[in-house]
Structure formats: structure tokens, C-alpha cells
C-alpha positions in Angstrom: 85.6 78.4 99.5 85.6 82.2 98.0 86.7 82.1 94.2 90.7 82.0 94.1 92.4 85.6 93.1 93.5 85.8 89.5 97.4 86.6 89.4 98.8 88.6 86.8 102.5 88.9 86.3 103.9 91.2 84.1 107.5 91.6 82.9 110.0 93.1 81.0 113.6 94.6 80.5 114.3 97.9 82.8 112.4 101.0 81.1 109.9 99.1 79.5 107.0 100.6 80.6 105.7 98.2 83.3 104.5 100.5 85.9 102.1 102.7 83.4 100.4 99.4 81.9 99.8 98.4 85.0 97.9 101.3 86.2 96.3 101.1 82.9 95.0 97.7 83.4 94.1 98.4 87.5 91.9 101.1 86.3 90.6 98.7 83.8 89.7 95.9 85.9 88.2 98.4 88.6 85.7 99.7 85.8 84.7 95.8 86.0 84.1 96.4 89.2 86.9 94.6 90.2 89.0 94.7 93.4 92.7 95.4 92.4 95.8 95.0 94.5 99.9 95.8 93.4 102.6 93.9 94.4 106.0 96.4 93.5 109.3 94.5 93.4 113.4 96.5 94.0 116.9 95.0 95.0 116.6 98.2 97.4 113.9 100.2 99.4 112.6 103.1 98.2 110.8 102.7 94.5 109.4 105.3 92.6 107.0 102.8 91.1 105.4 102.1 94.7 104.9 105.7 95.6 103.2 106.3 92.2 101.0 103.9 91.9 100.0 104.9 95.6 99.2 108.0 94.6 96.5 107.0 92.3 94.5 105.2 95.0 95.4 101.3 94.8 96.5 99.3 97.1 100.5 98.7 97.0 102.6 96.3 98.8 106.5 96.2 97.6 108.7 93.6 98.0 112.2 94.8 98.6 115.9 94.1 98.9 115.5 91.0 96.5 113.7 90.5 93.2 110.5 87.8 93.9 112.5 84.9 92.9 114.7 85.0 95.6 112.2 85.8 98.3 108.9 84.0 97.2 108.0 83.8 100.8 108.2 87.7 100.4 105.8 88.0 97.2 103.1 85.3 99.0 103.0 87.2 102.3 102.6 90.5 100.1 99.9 88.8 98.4 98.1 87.6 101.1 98.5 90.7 103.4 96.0 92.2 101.3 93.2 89.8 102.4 93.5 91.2 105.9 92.0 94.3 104.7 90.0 92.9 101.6 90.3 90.2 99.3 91.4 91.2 96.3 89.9 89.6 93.0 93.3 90.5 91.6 96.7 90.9 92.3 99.5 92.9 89.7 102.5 91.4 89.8 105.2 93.6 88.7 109.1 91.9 88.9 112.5 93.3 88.6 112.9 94.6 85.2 116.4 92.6 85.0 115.1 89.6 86.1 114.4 86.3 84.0 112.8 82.9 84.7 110.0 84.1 86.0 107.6 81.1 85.0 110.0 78.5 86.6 110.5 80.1 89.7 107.6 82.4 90.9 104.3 81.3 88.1 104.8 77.4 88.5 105.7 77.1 92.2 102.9 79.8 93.1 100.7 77.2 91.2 102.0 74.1 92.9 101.7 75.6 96.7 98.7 77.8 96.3 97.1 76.3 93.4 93.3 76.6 94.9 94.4 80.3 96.2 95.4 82.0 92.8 94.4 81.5 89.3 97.4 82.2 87.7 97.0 83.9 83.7 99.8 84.2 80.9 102.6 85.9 82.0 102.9 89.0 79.6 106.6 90.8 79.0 106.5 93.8 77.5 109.5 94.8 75.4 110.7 99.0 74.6 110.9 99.3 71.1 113.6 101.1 70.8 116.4 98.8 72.5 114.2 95.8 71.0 114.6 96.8 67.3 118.3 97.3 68.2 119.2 94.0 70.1 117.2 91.6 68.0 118.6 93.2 64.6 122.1 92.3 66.4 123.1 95.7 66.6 123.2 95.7 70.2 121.1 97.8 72.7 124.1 99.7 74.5 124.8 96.6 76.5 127.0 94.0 76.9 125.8 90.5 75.4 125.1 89.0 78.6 122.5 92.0 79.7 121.0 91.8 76.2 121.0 87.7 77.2 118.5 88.2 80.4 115.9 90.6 77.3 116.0 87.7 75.3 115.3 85.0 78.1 112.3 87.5 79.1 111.1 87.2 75.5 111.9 83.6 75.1 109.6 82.5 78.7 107.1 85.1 77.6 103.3 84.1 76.9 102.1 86.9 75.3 104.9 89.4 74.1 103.7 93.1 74.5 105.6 95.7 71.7 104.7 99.1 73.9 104.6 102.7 72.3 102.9 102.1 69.4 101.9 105.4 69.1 105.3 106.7 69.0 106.5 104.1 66.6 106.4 104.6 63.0 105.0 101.7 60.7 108.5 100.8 59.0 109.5 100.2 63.2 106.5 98.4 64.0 106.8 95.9 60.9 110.5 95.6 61.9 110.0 94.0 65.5 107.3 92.0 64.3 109.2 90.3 61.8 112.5 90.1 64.3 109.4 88.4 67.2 108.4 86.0 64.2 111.6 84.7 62.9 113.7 84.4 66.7 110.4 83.5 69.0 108.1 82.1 65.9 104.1 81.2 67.8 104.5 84.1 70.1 101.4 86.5 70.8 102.1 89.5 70.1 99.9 92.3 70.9 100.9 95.9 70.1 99.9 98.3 72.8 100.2 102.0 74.2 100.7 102.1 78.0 100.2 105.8 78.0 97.6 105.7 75.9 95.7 102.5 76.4 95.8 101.8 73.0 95.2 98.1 72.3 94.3 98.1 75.9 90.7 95.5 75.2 92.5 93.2 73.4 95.0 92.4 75.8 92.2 91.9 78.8 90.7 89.6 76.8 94.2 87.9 76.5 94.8 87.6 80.1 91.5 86.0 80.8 93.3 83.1 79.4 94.5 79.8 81.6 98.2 80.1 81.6 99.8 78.1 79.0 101.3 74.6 80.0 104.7 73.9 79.7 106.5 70.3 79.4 109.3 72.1 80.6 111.4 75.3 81.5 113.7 76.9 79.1 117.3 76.2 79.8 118.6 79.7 82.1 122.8 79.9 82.3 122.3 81.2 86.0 126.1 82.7 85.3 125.7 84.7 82.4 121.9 86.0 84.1 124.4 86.9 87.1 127.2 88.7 85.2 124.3 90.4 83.1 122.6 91.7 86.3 125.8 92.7 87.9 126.6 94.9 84.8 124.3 97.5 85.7 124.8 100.2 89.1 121.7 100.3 90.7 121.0 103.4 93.0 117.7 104.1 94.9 118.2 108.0 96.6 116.0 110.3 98.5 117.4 113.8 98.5 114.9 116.7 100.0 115.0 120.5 98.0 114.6 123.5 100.6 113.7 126.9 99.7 112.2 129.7 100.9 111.4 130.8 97.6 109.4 128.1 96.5 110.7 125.0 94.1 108.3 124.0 91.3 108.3 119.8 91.5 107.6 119.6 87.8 111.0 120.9 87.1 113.1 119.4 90.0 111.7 115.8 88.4 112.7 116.8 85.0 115.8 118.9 85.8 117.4 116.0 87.9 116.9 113.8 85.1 117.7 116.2 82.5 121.4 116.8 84.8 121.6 112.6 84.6 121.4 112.5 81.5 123.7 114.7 80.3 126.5 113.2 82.1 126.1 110.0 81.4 125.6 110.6 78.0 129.7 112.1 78.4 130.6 109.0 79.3 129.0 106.9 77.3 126.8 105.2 79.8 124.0 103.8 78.9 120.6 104.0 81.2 118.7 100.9 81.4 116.4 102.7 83.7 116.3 106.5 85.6 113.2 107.6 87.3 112.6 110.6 89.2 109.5 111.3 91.5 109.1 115.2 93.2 106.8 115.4 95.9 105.4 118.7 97.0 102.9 117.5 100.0 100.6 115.4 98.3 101.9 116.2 95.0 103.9 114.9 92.9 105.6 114.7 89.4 107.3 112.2 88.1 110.0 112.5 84.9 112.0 109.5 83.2 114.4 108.6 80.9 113.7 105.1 78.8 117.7 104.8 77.3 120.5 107.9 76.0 118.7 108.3 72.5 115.8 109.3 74.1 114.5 112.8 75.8 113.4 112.8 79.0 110.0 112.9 79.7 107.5 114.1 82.2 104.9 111.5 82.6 102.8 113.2 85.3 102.6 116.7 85.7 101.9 118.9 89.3 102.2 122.1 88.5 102.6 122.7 92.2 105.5 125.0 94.0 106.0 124.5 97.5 109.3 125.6 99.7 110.2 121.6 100.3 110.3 119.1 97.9 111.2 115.7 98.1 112.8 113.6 95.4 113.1 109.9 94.8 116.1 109.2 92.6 115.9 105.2 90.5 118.7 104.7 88.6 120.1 101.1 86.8 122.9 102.6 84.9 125.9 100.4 83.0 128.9 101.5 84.8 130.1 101.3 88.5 127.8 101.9 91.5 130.4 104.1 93.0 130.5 106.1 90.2 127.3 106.1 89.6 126.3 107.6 92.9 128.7 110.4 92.5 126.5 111.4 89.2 123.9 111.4 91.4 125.2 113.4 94.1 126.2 116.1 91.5 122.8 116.2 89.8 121.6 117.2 93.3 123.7 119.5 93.8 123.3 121.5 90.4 119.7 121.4 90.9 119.8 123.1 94.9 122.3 125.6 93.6 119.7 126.2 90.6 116.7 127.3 93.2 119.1 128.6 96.2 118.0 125.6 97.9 119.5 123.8 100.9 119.9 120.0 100.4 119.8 116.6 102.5 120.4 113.5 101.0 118.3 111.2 103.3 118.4 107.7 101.5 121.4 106.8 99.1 122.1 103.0 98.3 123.9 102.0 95.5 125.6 98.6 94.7 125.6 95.7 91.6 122.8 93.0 92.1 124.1 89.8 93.9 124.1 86.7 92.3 120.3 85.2 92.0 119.2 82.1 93.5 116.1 81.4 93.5 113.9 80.3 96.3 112.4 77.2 94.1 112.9 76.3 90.6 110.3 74.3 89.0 111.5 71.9 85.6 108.3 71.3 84.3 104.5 72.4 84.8 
């Protein structure tokens, strides 16, 4: 019987910085000669994430239209599509970043049914500092109390806590969430990291070569406050492609669309949990985002490339109305055609409030 295939599940609120530690950790594990594999995760089609971490050469399979926990079925049959091609020796498991609960109904029951399949290490969360230091100092984060209930749930399941951007945090912030993690979740592992930079990057390898830790039982989850928490957020995935005889640089339809976003919802008070943009020129692309309003939006991988068509995937989890939302959208687009004389069509647009979860199995103790 080959050796099982280590799974590694690693969460966190929306804008936390999943995607770029996991590329970080891929490229890790494929230095040690590892064989890496992604498993993506969206309420709707058409992730950013996915066509990113494509474009650096892994393997990616997304599970979409439900987070894992409602279609574990999904998240094994990703898992083992990848042994029709080749058997991975590990498999990146990235869930929903307003998802919760993850240990109960995804770890535990992958454990029980496929125990001699996957060896399953501690699931790490990793928390952005910057609505972190301001919902566990009670100031609140820009959401409502039952959002900020589904971050502290992630925290409270978590094995190994993560505190990301280190290197954009000054020591004052740093010492701050560690003391909030160590008074509200005292034993928790904490490791300070940089996603961008790989900073702290060894340590937490050697953390995830742990067993995953036992549990006598699962923490206590009030499915209705995780439902009205999810439900508070418009979610929107949109494909929208740029036309121009002229030429459109991708670099700036990324950042300009989220730049436009950003504005306007800052007008209305409305705060971003997550917005992602990706610009594809051919097989370029660039990809901007915006972590939450106090931030600026940032172009996290650059393609200096102008081409007359460009093709942009719009993520957005937003606090306000779907509807509403999707108008904001529509409107960025538009500023950004008139902006390059460019002819638009909006190809993809979904937008809606997450449904009610209920999770394929729930496991009460380990």
C-alpha cells in the first residue's frame, strides 16, 4: 500500500492571506521534492485564487458552488482526481474564508472514512492583523457581531494560529495580538509569519509535520448565528472582458477596478471582507486586492503586459446587499472601459448571500 497523502487544511477569515501562503508552502514542499496538489474552494464558479495558483504551475482542482463542508463528496473526489494523473504526496486545502467548523465536519470525518488514504496535519488558520487587533480588542472589525462570531470560531478550532504580515506590522501591533491570542485562546500556537515574504516560513513546516491534535470533542458552533454571519456579506464572482484597439495595460485594469471598488464603497460605508481582481492578457496576468477599507490596494503580481483584450475576474464578499453590490461592480467596469475607449462584455456575473450551511457530516468527538 503506497504511503497515505499528507492533508493540509488551511483557514482563515476572507482577506487573510490564504492563497499566497499556500503558494509559499507548495513551492516549499516541491524544493523537498515533493509532489504538491490544490484543492480551491467558492460558493460560485469562477475564483481568482484557482486561476492564480494555476498560473504558477501546480496542479488545481476547485470545488465550487458550496464551501467543503457542505459537499465533502466534492472535496474527496477533488482529492482523489489527482491520483489519476499522479499521486500527490500532498494535497492544500484551502476552505471558504467565511467558513467555520472545519475540524468537525471536513478534518475528523476525512479521518474516519479515509483514515489509511490521508494523513491529516494541524489545521492552521491564519488571522489579518489588522481586523484581528480590532475585533479581539472589542472594537469591532467593520462587521456585525455575528460575522466577527464565524473569526472567532476559526481561531477558537484552530491548531496552530498564524498572525500574517509581520513585516508590515509594527512591534507595538505584534505584541498586541499576541497578548489578545494569549488571554481569549490561552495554549494556542502561534507562529508569526509573512506570506509574501516567507518569513517564518521553516518554522511553520516543521509545525505541520505534526499528527493533528486529538480532540475529546468539538467546540460548540450556533449553526444560526454562523448562518446570519455568512448571509451578512454580498458575494459576487464576475468575468467582464476589456477591448481596445489601442492596447489596455493588465496591471492597471487589475488595480484600477479595484481602486474604482474601493472608492465607492468606502461612500457608503461598506466594508470589504474580501475584493480580488485578476487581468489576463493571453497568458498574462496581474492580480490586485484589497484586504479591508483602511487599507490601499495592492498589486500583488505584476505583468507589465498591454494587449488589445483583457480579461478580468472580479471576487468580491462585501457587507451590504448582493444586488447592490453587483451594481458597484457593473459601474467599476464601466469607468474602467470608458478610461481606455474600450468596448466591454460582462460574460460571468453572480451575485447572492450564502445559503444557510449544513454540513454533509458533523463529527462530536475525534
Amino acid at each position: 500500500m503506497p504511503a497515505p497523502i499528507e492533508f493540509i487544511m488551511i483557514g482563515g477569515f476572507l482577506g487573510a492571506g490564504k492563497t499566497t501562503l499556500i503558494s509559499k508552502l507548495a513551492k516549499s514542499y516541491q524544493a523537498a521534492g515533493k509532489h504538491v496538489c490544490v484543492v480551491t474552494n467558492d460558493q460560485a464558479a469562477g475564483l481568482v485564487d484557482t486561476e492564480m495558483l494555476k498560473s504558477q504551475g501546480l496542479e488545481v482542482n476547485e470545488v465550487a458552488g458550496s464551501c467543503f463542508c457542505c459537499n465533502f463528496n466534492g472535496l474527496t473526489d477533488a482529492m482523489q482526481e489527482f491520483e489519476t494523473r499522479r499521486r500527490p504526496d500532498i494535497i492544500l486545502a484551502e476552505p471558504v474564508g467565511s467558513c467555520t467548523d472545519l475540524v468537525a465536519t471536513i478534518a475528523v470525518p476525512l479521518m474516519q472514512q479515509l483514515g489509511e488514504e490521508f494523513l491529516h496535519r494541524p489545521y492552521a488558520v491564519v488571522l489579518k492583523p489588522n481586523h484581528g487587533n480590532k475585533i479581539l480588542s472589542g472594537v469591532g472589525g467593520g462587521f456585525s457581531e455575528k460575522a466577527e462570531y464565524i473569526f472567532r470560531k476559526q481561531l477558537e478550532e484552530a491548531d496552530i494560529v498564524l498572525i500574517n504580515r509581520v513585516d508590515e506590522l509594527s512591534a507595538d501591533k505584534l505584541q498586541q495580538l499576541k497578548d489578545h491570542l494569549a488571554t481569549q485562546y490561552p495554549g494556542k500556537q502561534v507562529i508569526c509569519i509573512s506570506a509574501k515574504t516567507g518569513q517564518n516560513m521553516d518554522a511553520l513546516v516543521q509545525a505541520l509535520q505534526a499528527q493533528s491534535f486529538p480532540r475529546q470533542q468539538m467546540m460548540d458552533v450556533d449553526y444560526d448565528v454562523y448562518a446570519d454571519g455568512e448571509a451578512e456579506l454580498g458575494w459576487l464572482n464576475a468575468t467582464a472582458v476589456f477591448r481596445s484597439t489601442e492596447g489596455i495595460p493588465a496591471d492597471d485594469i487589475a488595480v484600477g477596478l479595484v481602486d474604482h471598488l474601493r472608492s465607492s464603497l468606502r461612500q457608503i460605508s461598506a466594508e470589504p471582507g474580501h475584493l480580488k481582481v485578476l487581468a489576463r492578457a493571453g497568458d498574462d496576468i496581474a492580480v490586485a486586492n484589497l484586504i479591508d477599507s483602511d487599507s490601499p490596494t495592492v498589486l500583488s503580481l505584476s505583468t507589465q503586459t498591454t494587449s488589445p483584450e483583457v480579461a478580468a475576474i472580479i471576487n468580491a464578499r462585501v457587507r451590504m446587499a448582493p444586488e447592490v453590490l453587483s451594481e458597484h461592480v457593473q459601474a467599476a467596469i464601466q469607468a474602467m472601459a470608458k478610461s481606455y475607449q474600450a468596448t466591454t462584455e460582462i460574460t460571468q456575473m453572480e451575485s447572492f448571500r450564502p445559503g444557510r450551511p449544513v454540513p454533509t457530516y458533523r463529527s462530536t468527538s475525534s
